[in-house]
DOMAR-242732 format. One record per residue (C-alpha): x, y, z; residue number from 0; residue in three letters. Coordinates in steps of 0.2 Angstrom, whole numbers. Last residue first. Layout:
# DOMAR-242732
c1 / c2 / c3 / num / residuo
X / Y / Z / NUM / ALA
...
***
This chain:
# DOMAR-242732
c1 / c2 / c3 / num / residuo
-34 / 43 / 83 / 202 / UNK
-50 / 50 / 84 / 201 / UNK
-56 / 42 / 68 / 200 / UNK
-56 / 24 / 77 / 199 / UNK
-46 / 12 / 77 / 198 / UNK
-47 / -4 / 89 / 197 / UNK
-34 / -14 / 80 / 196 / UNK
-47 / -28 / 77 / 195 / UNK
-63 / -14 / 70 / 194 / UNK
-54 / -6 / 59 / 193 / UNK
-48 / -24 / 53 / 192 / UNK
-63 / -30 / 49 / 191 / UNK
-69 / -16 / 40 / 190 / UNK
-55 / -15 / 28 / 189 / UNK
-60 / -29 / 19 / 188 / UNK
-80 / -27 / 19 / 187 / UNK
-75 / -10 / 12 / 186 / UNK
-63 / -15 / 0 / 185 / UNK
-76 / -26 / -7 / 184 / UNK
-90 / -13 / -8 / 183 / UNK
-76 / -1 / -17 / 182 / UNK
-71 / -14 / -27 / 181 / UNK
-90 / -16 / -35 / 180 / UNK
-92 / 1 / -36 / 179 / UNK
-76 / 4 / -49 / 178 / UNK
-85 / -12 / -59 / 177 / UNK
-102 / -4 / -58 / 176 / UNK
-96 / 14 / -66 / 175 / UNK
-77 / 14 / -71 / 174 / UNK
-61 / 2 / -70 / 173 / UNK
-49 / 7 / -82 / 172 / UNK
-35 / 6 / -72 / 171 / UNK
-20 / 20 / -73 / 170 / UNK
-2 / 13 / -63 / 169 / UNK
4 / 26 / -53 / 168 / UNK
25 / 25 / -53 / 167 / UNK
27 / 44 / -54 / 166 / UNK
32 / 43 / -70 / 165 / UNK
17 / 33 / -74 / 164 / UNK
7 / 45 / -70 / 163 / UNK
15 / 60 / -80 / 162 / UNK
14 / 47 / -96 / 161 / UNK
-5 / 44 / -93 / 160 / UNK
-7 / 61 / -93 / 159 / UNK
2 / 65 / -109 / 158 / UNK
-6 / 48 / -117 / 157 / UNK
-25 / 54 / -114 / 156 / UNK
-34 / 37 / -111 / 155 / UNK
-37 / 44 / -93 / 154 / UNK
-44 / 59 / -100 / 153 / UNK
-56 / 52 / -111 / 152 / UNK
-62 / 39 / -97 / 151 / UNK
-64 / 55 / -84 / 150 / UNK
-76 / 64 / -98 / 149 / UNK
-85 / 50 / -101 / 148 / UNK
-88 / 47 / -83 / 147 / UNK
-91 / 64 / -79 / 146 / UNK
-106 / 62 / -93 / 145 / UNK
-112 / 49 / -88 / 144 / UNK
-114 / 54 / -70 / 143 / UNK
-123 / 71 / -77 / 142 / UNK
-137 / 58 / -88 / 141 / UNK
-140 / 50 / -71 / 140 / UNK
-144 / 64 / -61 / 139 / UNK
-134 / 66 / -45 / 138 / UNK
-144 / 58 / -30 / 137 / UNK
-131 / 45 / -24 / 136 / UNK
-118 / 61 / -24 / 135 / UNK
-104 / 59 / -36 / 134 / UNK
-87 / 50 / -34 / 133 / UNK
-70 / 51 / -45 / 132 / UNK
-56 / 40 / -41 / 131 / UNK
-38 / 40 / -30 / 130 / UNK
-31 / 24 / -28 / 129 / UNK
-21 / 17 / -15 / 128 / UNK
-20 / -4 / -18 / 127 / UNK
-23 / -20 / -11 / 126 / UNK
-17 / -38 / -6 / 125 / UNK
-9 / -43 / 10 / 124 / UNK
-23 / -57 / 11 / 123 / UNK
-14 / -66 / -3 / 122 / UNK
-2 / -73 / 10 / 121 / UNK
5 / -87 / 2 / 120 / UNK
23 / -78 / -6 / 119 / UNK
16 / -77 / -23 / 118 / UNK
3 / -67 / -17 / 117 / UNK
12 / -56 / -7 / 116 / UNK
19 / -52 / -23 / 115 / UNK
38 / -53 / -28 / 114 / UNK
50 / -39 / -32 / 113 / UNK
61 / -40 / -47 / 112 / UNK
49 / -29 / -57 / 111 / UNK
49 / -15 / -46 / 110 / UNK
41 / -2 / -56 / 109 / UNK
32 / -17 / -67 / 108 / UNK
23 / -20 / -50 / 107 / UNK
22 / -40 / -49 / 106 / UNK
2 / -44 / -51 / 105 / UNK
-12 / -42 / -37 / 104 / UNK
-2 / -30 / -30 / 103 / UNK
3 / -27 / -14 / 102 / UNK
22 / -26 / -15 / 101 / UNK
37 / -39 / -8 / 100 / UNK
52 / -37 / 1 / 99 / UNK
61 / -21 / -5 / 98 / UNK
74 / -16 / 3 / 97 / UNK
79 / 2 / 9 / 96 / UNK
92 / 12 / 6 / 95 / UNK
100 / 4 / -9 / 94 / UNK
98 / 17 / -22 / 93 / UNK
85 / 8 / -31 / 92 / UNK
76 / 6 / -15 / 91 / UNK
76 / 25 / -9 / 90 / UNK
71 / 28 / -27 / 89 / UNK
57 / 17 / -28 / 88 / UNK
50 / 22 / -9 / 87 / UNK
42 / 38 / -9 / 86 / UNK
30 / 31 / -24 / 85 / UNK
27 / 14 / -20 / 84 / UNK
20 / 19 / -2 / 83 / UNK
26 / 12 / 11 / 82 / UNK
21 / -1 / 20 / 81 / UNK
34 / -4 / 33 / 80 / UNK
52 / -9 / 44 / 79 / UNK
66 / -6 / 54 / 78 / UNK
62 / 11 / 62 / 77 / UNK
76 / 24 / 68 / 76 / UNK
86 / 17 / 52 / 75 / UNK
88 / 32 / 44 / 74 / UNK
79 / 26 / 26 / 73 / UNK
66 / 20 / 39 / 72 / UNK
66 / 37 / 48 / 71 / UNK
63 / 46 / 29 / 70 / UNK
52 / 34 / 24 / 69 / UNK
39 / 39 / 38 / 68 / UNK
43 / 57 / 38 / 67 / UNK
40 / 59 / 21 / 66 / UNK
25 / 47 / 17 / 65 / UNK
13 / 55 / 31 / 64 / UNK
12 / 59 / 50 / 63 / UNK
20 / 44 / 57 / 62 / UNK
11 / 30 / 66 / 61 / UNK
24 / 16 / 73 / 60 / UNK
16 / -1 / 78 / 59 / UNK
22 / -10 / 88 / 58 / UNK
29 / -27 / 85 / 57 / UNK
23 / -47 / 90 / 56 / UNK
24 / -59 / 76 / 55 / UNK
13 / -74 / 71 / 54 / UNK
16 / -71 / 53 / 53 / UNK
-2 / -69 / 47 / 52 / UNK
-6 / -56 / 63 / 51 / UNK
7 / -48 / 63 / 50 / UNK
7 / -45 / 43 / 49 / UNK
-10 / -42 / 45 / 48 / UNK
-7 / -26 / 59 / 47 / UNK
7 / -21 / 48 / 46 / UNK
-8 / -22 / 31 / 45 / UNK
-19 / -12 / 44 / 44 / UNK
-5 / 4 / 47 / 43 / UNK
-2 / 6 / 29 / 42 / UNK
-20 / 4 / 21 / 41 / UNK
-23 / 18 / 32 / 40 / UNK
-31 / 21 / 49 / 39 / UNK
-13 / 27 / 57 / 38 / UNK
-2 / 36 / 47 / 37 / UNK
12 / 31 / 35 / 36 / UNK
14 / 16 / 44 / 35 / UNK
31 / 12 / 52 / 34 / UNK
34 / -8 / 60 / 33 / UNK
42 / -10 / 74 / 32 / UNK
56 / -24 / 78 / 31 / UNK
70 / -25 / 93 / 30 / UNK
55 / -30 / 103 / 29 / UNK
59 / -47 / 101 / 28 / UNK
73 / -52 / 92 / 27 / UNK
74 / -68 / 85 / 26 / UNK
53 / -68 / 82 / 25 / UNK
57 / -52 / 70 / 24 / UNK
73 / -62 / 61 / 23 / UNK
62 / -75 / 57 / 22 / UNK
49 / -67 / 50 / 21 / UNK
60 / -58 / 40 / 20 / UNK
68 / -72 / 34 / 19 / UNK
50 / -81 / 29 / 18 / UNK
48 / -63 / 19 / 17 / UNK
62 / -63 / 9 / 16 / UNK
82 / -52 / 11 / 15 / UNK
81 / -52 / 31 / 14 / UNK
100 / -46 / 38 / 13 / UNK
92 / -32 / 43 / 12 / UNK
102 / -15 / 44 / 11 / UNK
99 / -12 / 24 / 10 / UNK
83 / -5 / 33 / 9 / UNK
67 / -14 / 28 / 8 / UNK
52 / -12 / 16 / 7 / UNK
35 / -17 / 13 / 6 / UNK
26 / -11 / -4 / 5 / UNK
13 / -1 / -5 / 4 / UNK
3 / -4 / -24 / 3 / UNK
-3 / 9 / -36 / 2 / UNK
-19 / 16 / -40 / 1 / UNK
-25 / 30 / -53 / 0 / UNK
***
């Protein structure tokens, strides 16, 4: 399963697109921070791109998971941040926090109204959170065909597709070489930016 973050902002700003927000940050220096959900994921580097895209100068805000990260944005005691899709969709479809653009490659059909990086020039702020199956290298081959079979069958199964989705996960299909092949391209990704904030597993 996989699903986009989306950046969000306290109803506070007066930002309502992506070139406003930029605007409004470089207006108000150190006024601006951005929350991740914690430090060393997805969340924290797609701030550290935003930055770096944008020009902008704020400080990072770790947090200690989804819940306390959306809960102080949905407070107002940070401004702004990746969130996850799922803590976020009802906080924004109550009016708490807005939604500026998600991660996806194509417009979430959770937050239909919501543009793409993508569609906004910075296709660089693209990715996902996905949870997948992985087996040892060394695992027989007939046993990873197996598992593999047996995750596809699931997956197609409409209940558990239907518990997903209410959750806002979106259910790929991607298995064997193709699942690989983003893996080694995420990595790539996200190796360039562990190594430009200076992350390391420690933190």
């Amino acid at each position: 399963m996989a699903a986009p973050l989306v950046l969000v902002t306290h109803p506070s700003v007066p930002a309502r697109t992506l070139p406003e927000l930029a605007q409004w940050v470089a207006a108000n220096p150190g006024k601006a921070s951005y929350a991740s959900f914690s430090p060393g994921t997805p969340s924290h580097f797609l701030g550290f791109q935003l930055n770096e895209k944008l020009k902008l100068d704020m400080v990072h805000v770790p947090y200690k998971g989804s819940a306390p990260q959306v809960n102080d944005l949905v407070g107002g005691q940070v401004l702004l941040g990746f969130t996850q899709l799922q803590t976020a969709v009802p906080h924004i479809q109550a009016g708490k926090l807005h939604a500026i653009a998600v991660t996806s490659a194509a417009r979430s059909r959770f937050l239909p109204e919501v543009p793409t990086f993508t569609e906004l020039g910075q296709p660089e702020l693209t990715t996902s959170i996905w949870f997948g199956l992985l087996a040892p290298s060394a695992t027989p081959a007939p046993l990873v065909q197996a598992i593999t079979a047996a995750a596809v069958k699931a997956q197609a199964d409409p209940a558990l597709r239907a518990r997903l989705e209410a959750q806002n996960f979106d259910v790929p299909s991607e298995s064997g070489s193709a699942f690989a092949a983003a893996i080694a391209a995420e990595s790539a990704q996200w190796a360039r930016l562990v190594k430009a904030t200076g992350f390391n597993a420690n933190d």
